[in-house]
C-alpha angles and dihedrals in degrees: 000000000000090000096047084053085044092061097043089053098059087056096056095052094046081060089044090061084048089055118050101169085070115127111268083223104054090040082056094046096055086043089058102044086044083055100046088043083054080046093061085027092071089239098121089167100057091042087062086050107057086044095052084053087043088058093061086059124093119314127341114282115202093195088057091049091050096051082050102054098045090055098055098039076063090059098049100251083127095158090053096046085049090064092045087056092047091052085051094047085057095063098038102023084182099049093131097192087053088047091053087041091053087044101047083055100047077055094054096046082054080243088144101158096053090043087060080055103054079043090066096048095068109094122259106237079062100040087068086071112117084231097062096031081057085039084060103045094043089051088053089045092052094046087054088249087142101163092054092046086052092053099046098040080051091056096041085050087050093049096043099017083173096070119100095182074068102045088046089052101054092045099057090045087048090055109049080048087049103218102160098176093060097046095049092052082057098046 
């Protein structure tokens, strides 16, 4: 009954600007509960709202940047949610989702080049991941650097040769570059 709780939280904000010798802490607290019940309620405006609220009350929170961010990155602000995640980035330089989050939206805004840079921050024990050598290639592919995707697509099929996400990906990459020897090797 996320409207019903809607409801009842405006009501309890409204109290909260009556009442200005409430905890920080608990006033963040019902601001962030009001924000994550617009969330389920469909009212993604209003959601941004109550976090950014949430964020004038009491220390930084990483966790509450991230859910932020991620929110208005879903609703296309994506210059906004990239400063979110820098401010996160400030305070856990290694939070890895963060880090994918802030890269996904440097792809989107076509911002390939600082989004091979974020990629190499990451450290390399981790860099070794399938999901950030993919990352990699995928990043090369969308900038139109075809030869290095190709190279690094035939090393990950070399390296998991079982995945098909893999397979599908150098194919299609094979053929807008249109190297049909290759392809047909493969085929």
């Amino acid at each position: 009954r996320y409207q019903e709780a809607d409801a009842r939280y405006e009501i309890l904000i409204e109290s909260l600007k009556e009442k200005p010798e409430v905890e920080d802490d608990f006033a963040r607290k019902v601001l962030l509960n009001a924000a994550r019940n617009a969330v389920k309620n469909k009212q993604e405006s209003r959601a941004v709202w109550y976090f950014k609220k949430a964020l004038s009350y009491g220390p930084d929170d990483p966790q509450l940047y991230w859910e932020i961010t991620g929110l208005l990155a879903k609703l296309g602000k994506t210059e906004e949610a990239l400063e979110l995640c820098e401010k996160v980035l400030s305070l856990e330089p290694q939070n890895r989702e963060v880090m994918m989050l802030k890269i996904n939206l440097l792809v989107q805004m076509k911002r390939y080049g600082e989004a091979r840079e974020s990629l190499a921050k990451i450290p390399q024990g981790e860099q070794d991941n399938l999901q950030y050598q993919q990352l990699e290639a995928d990043i090369a592919t969308w900038s139109g650097n075809y030869a290095s995707a190709i190279t690094k697509y035939q090393e990950l099929v070399k390296k998991y040769p079982e995945n098909r996400e893999l397979w599908a990906k150098y194919i299609k990459v094979l053929s807008w570059t249109r190297e049909w020897n290759i392809l047909l090797d493969i085929i």
